[in-house]
Each structure stands twice: as structure tokens, then as C-alpha cells.
N, C-alpha and C positions, 0 to 999 in steps of 0.2 A: 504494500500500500504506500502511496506517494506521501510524503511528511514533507509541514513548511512549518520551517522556526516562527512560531507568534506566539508574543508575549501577552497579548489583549491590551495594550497599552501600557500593561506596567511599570515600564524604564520610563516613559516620557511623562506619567505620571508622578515621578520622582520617586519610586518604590527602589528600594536596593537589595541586593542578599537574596538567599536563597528561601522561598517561604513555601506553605503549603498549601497553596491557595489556585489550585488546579478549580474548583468551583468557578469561582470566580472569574477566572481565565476562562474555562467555557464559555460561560453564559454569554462573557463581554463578548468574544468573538461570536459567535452562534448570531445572538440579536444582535448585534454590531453598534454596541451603549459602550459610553466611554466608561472607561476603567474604575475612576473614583467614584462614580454614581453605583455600580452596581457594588463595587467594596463599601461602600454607606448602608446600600438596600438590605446587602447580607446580613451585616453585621448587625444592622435594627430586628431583622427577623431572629437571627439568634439571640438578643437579649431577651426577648418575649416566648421563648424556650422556659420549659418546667424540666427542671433538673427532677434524675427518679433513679434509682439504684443502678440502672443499665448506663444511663445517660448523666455524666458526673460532672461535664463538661457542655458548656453549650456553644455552638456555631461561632466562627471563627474566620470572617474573611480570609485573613491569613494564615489561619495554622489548622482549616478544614471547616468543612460544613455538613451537618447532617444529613443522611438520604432524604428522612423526612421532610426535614426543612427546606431543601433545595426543592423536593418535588412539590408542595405548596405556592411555592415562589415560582416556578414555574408553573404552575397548573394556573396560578391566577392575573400569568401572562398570557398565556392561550396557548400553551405549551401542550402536547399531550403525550403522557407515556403510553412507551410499546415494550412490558414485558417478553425478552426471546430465553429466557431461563426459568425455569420452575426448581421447588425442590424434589429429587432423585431425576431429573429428567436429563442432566449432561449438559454440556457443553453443543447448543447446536447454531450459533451465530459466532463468528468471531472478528475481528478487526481486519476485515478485507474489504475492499469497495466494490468485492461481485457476492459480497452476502449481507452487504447493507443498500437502503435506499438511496437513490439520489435526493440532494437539496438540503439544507441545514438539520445538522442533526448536532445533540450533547447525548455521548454514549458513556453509559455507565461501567467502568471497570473493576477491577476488584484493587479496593481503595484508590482509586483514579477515576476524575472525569475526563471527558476532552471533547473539543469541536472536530465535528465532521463537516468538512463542507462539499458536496458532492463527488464524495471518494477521495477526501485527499485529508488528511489529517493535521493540526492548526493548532502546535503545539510547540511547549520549549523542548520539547523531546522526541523521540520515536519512540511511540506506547506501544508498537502492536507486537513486538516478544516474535516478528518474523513470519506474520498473522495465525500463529497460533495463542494471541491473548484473545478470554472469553468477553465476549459483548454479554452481561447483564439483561441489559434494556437500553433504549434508547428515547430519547422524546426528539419530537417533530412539532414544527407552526400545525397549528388550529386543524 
């Protein structure tokens, strides 16, 4: 699968270091929202988190976001998820651009998000482990 280094704006933002804030970095490139608006949007969603024995830590522009939280936040942008994993059912979608849709996608990995943007991956890295990393789910526009 083809990969292009993008930050979502981060460096020009004035962000520095190394963080973990692939969230964030999705969604920016995906919708195509500047960097600092949507590291605000996060980070508001995550203070209105209820901490609960599983969950001890809440959402963290920078240093991650909750599955929950992020699928909220995008559901109530007109985001919609497409679970391609169940549980016992295996690995049957992976990080290739002839087993995903075409058009903006944010694909769920295991502890990793990232932009897809019509087969081509929009990232500070190459996520796909040589397209044998599992796709999760994915969300798609409305």
C-alpha cells in the first residue's frame, strides 16, 4: 500500500516531539480541519469522560484517545462506522487498498489510527506491517 508522510498539520502548528496522538492526526487529515481545532475538540471530549475501573485515564489529544470517545466524535460529525472484525471471527480486512474502499476513510488498528485516503495511507509512518496489519473497522463520510 502506497504511504505519504503527513503530519495533519502538527509541525506548522508549533507541536514538537514525539506524541501519541495518531487520533488526532487522523481525523485532521480525513476531514481536512486544521490541527489545533480538532486537538481542542479532543481534548474537550475527553475531559467530559467518567473515569471507571477499566478506564483510569481519560482522552488525550496527545498521548491517545479512547475508541469510544473518538467514535462519538465522529459519529456526531457524520462519520459512520464499518465494523470488518468480530470477536473469534479472524483477521478478514487488512491494510491494502484492494481490501478497503475508495474515498476518505480513518481505519482502526490495533492501538493505531490512520487516514486513508483512496488507497494510499497519510501518515508519519508506514502502518501497514507489509499489508498484513489487521483493519479493525473503518469509518467513512455520511
Amino acid at each position: 500500500m502506497e504511504w505519504i508522510y503527513d503530519d495533519g498539520g502538527r509541525a506548522a502548528a508549533g507541536f514538537k516531539g514525539i506524541a501519541g496522538d495518531c487520533a488526532c492526526r487522523a481525523v485532521t487529515i480525513a476531514c481536512e480541519e486544521d490541527y489545533l481545532v480538532v486537538y481542542q475538540e479532543l481534548n474537550s471530549w475527553g475531559a467530559e469522560e467518567r473515569l471507571t475501573a477499566r478506564r483510569r485515564h481519560r482522552s488525550s489529544s496527545r498521548t491517545g484517545v479512547h475508541k469510544h470517545t473518538l467514535r462519538r466524535y465522529l459519529e456526531e460529525r457524520g462519520w459512520v462506522w464499518h465494523p470488518t472484525m468480530g470477536i473469534g471471527t479472524g483477521c478478514r480486512v487488512h491494510l491494502r487498498a484492494e481490501e478497503l474502499p475508495s474515498g476518505r476513510l480513518i481505519c482502526s488498528l490495533s492501538k493505531h489510527v490512520v487516514a486513508v485516503i483512496d488507497g494510499v495511507v497519510h501518515d508519519t509512518y508506514d502502518p501497514s506491517r507489509d499489508g498484513t496489519r489487521c483493519v479493525y473497522g473503518y469509518f467513512s463520510i455520511g
